[in-house]
C-alpha positions in Angstrom: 0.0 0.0 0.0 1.2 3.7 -0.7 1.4 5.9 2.3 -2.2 7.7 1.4 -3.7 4.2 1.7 -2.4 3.9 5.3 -3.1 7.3 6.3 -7.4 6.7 4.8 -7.4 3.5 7.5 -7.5 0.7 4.9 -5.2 -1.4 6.8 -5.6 -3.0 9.9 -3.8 -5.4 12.4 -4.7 -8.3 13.5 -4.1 -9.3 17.4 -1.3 -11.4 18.6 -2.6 -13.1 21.5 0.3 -14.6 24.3 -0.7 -17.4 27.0 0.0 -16.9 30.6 3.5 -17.9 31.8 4.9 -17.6 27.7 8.4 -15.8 27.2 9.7 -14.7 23.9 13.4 -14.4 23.2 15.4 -11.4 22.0 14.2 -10.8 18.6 11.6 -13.1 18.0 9.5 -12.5 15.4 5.4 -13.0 15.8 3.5 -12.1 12.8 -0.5 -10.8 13.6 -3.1 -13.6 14.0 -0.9 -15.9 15.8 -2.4 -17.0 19.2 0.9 -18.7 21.3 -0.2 -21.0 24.3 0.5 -21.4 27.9 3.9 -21.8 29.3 5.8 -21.6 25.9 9.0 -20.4 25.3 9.6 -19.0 21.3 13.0 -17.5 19.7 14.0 -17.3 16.4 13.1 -15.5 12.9 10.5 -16.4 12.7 9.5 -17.6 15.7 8.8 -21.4 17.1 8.5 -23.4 20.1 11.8 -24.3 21.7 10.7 -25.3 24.7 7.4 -26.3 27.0 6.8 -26.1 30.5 4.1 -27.9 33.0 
């Protein structure tokens, strides 16, 4: 989109939703309409699930 699009509202976000007890690493990259779980923990471009906790 050009920069007039932006600025008329045409584009939108969509949410990123984190779980409780989730950490993301230094850098990690979450692109919008990703929904991460409970007691996750993410690093990498992009991100993924290293490691889970109970």
């Amino acid at each position: 989109m050009d920069s007039s699009q932006r600025f008329e509202g045409l584009e939108y976000a969509k949410p990123i939703v984190v779980g409780d007890n989730s950490w993301l690493g230094a850098g990690a990259t979450v692109i919008g309409g990703v929904t991460l779980g409970d007691n996750v923990v993410l690093a990498g471009v992009p991100a993924r699930v290293i490691r889970t906790f109970t």
